[in-house]
DODRENPA-229184 format. One record per residue (C-alpha): residue in three letters; x, y, z. Coordinates in steps of 0.001 Angstrom, whole numbers, plus 500000, padded with zeros to 6 digits. Layout:
BEGIN
ALAXYZ ...
//
This chain:
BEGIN
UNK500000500000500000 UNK501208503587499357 UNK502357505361502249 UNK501997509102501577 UNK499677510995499735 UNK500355511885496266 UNK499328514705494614 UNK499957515628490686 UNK499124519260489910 UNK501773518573486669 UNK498611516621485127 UNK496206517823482942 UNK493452515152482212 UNK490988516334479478 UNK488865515301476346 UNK487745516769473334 UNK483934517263472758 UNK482430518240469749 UNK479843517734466872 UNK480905515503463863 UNK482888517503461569 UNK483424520687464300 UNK487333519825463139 UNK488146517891466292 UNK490478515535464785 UNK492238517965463097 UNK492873520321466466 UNK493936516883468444 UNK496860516497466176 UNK497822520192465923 UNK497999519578470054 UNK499705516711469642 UNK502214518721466915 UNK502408521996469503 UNK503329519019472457 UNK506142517358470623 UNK504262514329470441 UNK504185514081466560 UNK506737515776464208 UNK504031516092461173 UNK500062516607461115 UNK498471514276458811 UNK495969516937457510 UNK498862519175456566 UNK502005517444455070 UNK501631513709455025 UNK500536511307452462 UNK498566508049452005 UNK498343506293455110 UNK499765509007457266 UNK497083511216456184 UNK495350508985458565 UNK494776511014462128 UNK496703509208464612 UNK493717508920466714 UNK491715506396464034 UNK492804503917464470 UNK490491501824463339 UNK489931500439459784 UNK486059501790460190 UNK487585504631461053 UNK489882505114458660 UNK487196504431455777 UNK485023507027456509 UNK487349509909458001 UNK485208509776461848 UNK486047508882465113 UNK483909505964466518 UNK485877505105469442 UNK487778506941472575 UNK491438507288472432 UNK493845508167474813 UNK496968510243474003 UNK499557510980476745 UNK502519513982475670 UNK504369516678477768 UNK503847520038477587 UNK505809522684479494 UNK506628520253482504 UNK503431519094482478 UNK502282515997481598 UNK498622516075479259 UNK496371513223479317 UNK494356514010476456 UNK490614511632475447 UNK489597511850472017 UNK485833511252471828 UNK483720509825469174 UNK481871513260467701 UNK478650511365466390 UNK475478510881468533 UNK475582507195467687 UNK479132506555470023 UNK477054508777472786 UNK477639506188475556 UNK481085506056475116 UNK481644509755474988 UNK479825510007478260 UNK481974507183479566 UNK485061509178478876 UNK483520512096480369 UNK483807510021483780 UNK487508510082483442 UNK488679513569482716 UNK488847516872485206 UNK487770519231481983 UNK486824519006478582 UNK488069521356474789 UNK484577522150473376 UNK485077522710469445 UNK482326524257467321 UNK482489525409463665 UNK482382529092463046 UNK480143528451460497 UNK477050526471462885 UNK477556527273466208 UNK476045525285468789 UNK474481521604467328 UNK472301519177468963 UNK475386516940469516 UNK477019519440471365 UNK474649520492473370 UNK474475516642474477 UNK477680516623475420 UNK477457519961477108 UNK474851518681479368 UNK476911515222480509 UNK479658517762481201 UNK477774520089483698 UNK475835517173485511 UNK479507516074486243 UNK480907519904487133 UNK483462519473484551 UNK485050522435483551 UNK484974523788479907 UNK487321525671477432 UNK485662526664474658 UNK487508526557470849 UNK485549527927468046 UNK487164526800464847 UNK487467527659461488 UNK487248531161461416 UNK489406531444458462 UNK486197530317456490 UNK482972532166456177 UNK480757531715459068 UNK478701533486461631 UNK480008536919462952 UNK482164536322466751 UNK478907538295468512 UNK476782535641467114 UNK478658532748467694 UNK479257533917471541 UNK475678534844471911 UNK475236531112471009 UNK476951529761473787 UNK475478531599476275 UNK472119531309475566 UNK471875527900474540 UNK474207526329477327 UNK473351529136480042 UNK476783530205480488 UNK478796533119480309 UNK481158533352478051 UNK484778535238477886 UNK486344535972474541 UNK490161535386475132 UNK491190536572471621 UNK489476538017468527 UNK489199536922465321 UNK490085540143462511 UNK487513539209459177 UNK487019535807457833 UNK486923533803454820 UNK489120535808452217 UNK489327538848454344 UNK490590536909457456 UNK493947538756458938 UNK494666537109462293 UNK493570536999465782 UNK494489539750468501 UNK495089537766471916 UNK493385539907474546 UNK495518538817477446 UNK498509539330475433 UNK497784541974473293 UNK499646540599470458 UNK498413540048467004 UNK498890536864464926 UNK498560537232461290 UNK499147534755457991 UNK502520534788456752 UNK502344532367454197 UNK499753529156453998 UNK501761527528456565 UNK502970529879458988 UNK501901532875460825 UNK503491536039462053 UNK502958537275465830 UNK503630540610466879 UNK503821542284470161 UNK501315545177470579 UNK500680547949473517 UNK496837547593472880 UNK493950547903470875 UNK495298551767470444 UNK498472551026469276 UNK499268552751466066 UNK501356549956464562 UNK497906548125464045 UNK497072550777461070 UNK500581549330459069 UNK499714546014460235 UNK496095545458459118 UNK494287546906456433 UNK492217550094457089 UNK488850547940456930 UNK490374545247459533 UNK491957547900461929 UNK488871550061461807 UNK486696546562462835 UNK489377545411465422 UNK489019548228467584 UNK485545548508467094 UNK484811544862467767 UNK487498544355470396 UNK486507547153472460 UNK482754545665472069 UNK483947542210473175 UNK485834543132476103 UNK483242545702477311 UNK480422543633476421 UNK481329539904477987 UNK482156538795481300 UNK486111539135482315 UNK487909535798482888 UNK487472534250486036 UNK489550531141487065 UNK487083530297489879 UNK483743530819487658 UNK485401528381485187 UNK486578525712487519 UNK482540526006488897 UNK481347525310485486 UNK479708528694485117 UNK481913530670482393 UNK483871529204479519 UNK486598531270478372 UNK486588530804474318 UNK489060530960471697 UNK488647531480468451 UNK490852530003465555 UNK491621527499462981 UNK493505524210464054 UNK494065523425459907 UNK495767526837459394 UNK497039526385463272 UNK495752529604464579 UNK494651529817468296 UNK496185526649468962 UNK498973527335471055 UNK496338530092473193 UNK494399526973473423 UNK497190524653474661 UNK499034527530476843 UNK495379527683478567 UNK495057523997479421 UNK498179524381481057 UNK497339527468483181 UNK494038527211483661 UNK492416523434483331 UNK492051521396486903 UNK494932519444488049 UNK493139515524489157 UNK490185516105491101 UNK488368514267493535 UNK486077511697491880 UNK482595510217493038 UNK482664506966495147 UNK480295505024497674 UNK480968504954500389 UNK483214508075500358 UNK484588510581497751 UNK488643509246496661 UNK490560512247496599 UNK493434512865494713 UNK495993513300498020 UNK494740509616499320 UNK497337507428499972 UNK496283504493498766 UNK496013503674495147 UNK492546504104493536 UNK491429503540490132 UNK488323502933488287 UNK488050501459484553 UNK486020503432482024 UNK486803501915478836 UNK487185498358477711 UNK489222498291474019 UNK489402494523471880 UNK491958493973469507 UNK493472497314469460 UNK496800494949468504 UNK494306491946466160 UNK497584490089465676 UNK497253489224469470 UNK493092489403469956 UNK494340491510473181 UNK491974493264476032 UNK493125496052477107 UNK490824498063480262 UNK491514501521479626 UNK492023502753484177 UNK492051506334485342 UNK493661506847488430 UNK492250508754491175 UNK494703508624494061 UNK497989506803495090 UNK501273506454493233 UNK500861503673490828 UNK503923501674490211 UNK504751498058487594 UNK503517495186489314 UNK501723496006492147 UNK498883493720493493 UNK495382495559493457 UNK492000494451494414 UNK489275493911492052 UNK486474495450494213 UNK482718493522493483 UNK484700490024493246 UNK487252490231495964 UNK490300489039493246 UNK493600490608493833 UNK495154491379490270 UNK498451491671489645 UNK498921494504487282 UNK502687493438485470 UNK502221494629481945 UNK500211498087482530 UNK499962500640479470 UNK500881504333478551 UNK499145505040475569 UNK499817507338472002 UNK496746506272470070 UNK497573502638468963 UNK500649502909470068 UNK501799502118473364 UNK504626501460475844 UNK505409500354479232 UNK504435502326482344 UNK506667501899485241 UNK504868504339487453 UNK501635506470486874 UNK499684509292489554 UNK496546510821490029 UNK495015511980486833 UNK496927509306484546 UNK495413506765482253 UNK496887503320481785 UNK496086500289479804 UNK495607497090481620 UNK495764493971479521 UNK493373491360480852 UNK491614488543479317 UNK487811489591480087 UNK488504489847483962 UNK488323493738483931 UNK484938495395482692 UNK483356498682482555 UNK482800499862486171 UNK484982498227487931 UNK487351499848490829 UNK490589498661491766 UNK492267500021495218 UNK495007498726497331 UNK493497500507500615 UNK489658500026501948 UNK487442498706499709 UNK485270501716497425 UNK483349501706494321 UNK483617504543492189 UNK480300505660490705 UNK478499507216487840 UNK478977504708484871 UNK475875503546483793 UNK474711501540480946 UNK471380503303478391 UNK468853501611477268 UNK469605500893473502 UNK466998502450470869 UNK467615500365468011 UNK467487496450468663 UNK468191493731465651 UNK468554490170465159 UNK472197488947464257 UNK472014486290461559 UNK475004483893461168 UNK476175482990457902 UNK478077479647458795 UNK476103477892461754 UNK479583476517462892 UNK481052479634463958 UNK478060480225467232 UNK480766480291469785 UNK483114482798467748 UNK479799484519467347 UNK479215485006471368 UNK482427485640471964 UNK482623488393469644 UNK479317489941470483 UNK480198489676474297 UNK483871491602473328 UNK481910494133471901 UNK479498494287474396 UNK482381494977477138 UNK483657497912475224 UNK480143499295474652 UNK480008499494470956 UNK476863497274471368 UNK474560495724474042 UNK473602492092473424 UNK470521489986474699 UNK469738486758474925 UNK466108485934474484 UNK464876483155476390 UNK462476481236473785 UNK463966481467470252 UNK467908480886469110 UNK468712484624467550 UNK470422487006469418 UNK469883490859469995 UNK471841493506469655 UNK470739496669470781 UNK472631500039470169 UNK471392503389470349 UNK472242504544466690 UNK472491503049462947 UNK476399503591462798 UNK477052501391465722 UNK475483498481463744 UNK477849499101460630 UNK480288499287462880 UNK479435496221464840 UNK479402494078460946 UNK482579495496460330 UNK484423494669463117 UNK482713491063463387 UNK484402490708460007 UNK487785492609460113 UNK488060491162464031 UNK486633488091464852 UNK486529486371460607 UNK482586485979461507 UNK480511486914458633 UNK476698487817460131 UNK474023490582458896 UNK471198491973460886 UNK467746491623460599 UNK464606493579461972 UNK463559492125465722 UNK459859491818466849 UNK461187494724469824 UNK461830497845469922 UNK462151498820473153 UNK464207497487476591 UNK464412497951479887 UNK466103496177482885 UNK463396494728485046 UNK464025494046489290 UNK461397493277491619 UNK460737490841494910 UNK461772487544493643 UNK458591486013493786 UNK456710488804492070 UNK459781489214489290 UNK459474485088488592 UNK455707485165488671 UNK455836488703485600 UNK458770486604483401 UNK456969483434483396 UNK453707485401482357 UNK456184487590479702 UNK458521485327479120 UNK458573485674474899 UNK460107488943475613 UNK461907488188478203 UNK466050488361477228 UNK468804488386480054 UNK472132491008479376 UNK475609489511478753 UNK475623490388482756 UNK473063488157483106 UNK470796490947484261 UNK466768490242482785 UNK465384492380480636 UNK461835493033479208 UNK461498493788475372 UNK458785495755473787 UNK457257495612470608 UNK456809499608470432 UNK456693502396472814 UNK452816501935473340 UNK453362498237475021 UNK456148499361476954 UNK454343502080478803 UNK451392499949479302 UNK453367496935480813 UNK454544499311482834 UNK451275500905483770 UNK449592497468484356 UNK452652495644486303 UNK453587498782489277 UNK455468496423491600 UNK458383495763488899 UNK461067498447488137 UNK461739499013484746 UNK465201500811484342 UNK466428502510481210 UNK469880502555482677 UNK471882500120484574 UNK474626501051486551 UNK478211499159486144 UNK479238497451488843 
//
């Protein structure tokens, strides 16, 4: 067991939000570029296969140019050490985003100059706040026509109820775009050439080096705009930030790699060091000696040559070191953790020692899951990690009847990770899966193919609706012996009712008031 407390305020533990095609992947690799972590960004200067963002890794991924799974990236960044999550952007990898969102202290919200606020991440938005996490906001691609800065920040405060603090200000856009003029700084970056940018030192907004540096036109709309901005929106304030109730925003363009390195410098400075994290029976605080750790992520076959497992941990107190014995709390197994992770997208390499705030790979062969805590001090279980009802369920059809068990073991892989939720029905030999969009089920053939060599297709089910049932024992036997044609248990073994429609769900519900019908179940 440790034997001190061990704080880490060198860690900065934070994911990426955003709507599909807000330009996320593009401003995690100019991060990774400004860190030192990569010495190219595929958008800009590579070719063929390194065109490919190092965070899609997947060949899914890879096909269609989107994220569909959560990746970890660890690099160093002025002496501090930045765990950064890559989300999925698209509404179908929802649970998985919000599973990630467990594991960070703060979160890079992207938009596109050109939208503003979308459904998706409004979503997002709201898993952040009912977890207090902190927010930066990035508004990208202002070197392309969009909406006008007092828009776009008008946005943000009335649709997420916050207020917002412009950090820097974008000069034009589009054709006319000349740079951004960093309040806090008061310098002025402009476009040298189509890769690089010129950033010079300024007294203020009144400084009369602005009228050589700008045109008349952008000049003239700086100080008009700037003065408007700063007047107009609430001041920075650390503590209103760290509350969740202002989000300082920077605009920019992580392709043309404007605003990035304000956007990086103000992780550093202002983002949460590891914070406490949720727990029954008590809170585990950063400074607690003992080693706590919770995993939110299960990942199969990120290496298919060795159909590994690797449980994706974020540690929440103790100093973490190769080897050490920790208990698996739920089953009571002590696991010996020899081979754990540090991870660069796909790649990896060995971690000798990790701290509060760190994310490492353990590779396991289906004892970790989704949920689980592992501690070397008095037994706690970290909490907040449910599982959602799914909103699409199919039938999986297998092509070659011989390949059932490769079948259930993939689906039960897949299951772990959360790419898909699987049932098995009591009366009748076809499986379920249920997911809560359409690209999850591409996904899910894909992978059965590229991963597992299964070859299956999906069919329509007679449900389409689920819910996790509990009740008295006797009264929960005597309702799935009445039901039991839609009666399924989880890969958990958990029982669940299926519905036909919306209609019989609510009225099974109505007409049965002694069972509890769930649409989430939390991980244990």
């Amino acid at each position: 067991m440790s034997s001190r407390p061990v704080d880490r305020p060198d860690r900065r533990t934070f994911a990426i939000i955003s709507h599909p095609d807000a330009g996320k992947t593009t401003l995690t690799e100019k991060l990774l570029l400004f860190g030192g972590a990569i010495r190219a960004a595929g958008e800009v200067k590579a070719r063929g296969a390194a065109r490919r963002a190092r965070s899609d890794w997947m060949k899914i991924e890879q096909q269609r140019g989107i994220s569909v799974t959560s990746s970890v990236m660890t690099f160093e960044y002025e002496g501090l050490t930045f765990n950064l999550l890559d989300t999925p952007g698209h509404e179908d990898f929802s649970e998985d985003t919000y599973r990630t969102l467990t594991a960070v202290d703060s979160a890079v919200m992207v938009i596109d100059a050109a939208r503003g606020i979308e459904a998706q991440t409004r979503k997002l938005f709201e898993v952040c706040r009912l977890r207090s996490v902190p927010i930066i906001t990035f508004i990208n691609k202002v070197d392309r026509e969009g909406r006008s800065p007092f828009e776009l920040l008008d946005d943000v405060a009335d649709k997420l109820a916050l207020d917002v603090s412009p950090m820097n200000w974008p000069i034009g856009s589009g054709g006319s775009f000349e740079g951004l003029y960093n309040f806090e700084r008061d310098d002025l970056s402009r476009p040298e050439t189509a890769d690089t940018q010129n950033v010079m030192k300024l007294t203020g907004l009144s400084d009369p080096a602005l009228d050589t540096l700008l045109s008349p036109a952008g000049a003239a709309d700086l100080r008009e705009n700037g003065e408007l901005a700063v007047s107009g929106y609430a001041a920075f304030d650390e503590n209103a930030y760290r509350n969740g109730d202002l989000t300082p925003v920077y605009f920019g363009s992580a392709l043309k790699e404007f605003g990035v390195t304000d956007l990086i410098d103000a992780i550093a400075r202002f983002a949460p060091s590891p914070r406490a994290q949720p727990a029954q029976p008590r809170d585990v605080s950063p400074d607690d000696p003992s080693v706590t750790g919770f995993v939110f992520k299960v990942q199969a076959n990120m290496n298919p040559m060795h159909r590994d497992r690797v449980a994706f941990m974020r540690l929440c107190s103790g100093r973490f070191t190769r080897g050490m014995k920790l208990n698996q709390v739920g089953t009571g197994k002590s696991i010996a953790v020899h081979s754990p992770i540090l991870f660069f997208a796909r790649d990896r390499e060995t971690a000798e020692e990790a701290f509060p705030g760190d994310i490492i790979g353990i590779p396991n062969h289906g004892t970790l899951r989704v949920g689980d805590t592992l501690t070397d001090g008095a037994p706690c279980r970290i909490t907040g990690l449910p599982n959602f009802a799914p909103e699409l369920l199919r039938r999986v059809i297998l092509k070659d009847p011989t390949k059932t068990k490769q079948l259930r073991k993939a689906l039960d892989d897949l299951a772990e990770e959360g790419i898909t939720q699987v049932f098995y029905p009591e009366i009748g030999g076809q499986w379920v899966v249920g997911v809560v969009g359409e690209l999850q089920l591409d996904v899910l053939i894909s992978r059965l193919d590229a991963e597992y060599k299964v070859d299956a297709a999906l069919e329509s089910s007679p449900w389409n609706a689920a819910r996790w049932i509990s009740g008295e024992p006797d009264t929960l036997k005597g309702f799935t012996t009445f039901h039991r044609s839609a009666i399924a248990t989880d890969r958990d073994g958990a029982q669940v009712y299926m519905a036909a429609d919306a209609w019989k769900l609510s009225h099974t519900e109505r007409t049965n008031p002694e069972i509890r019908f769930s649409a989430t179940k939390e991980r244990h």
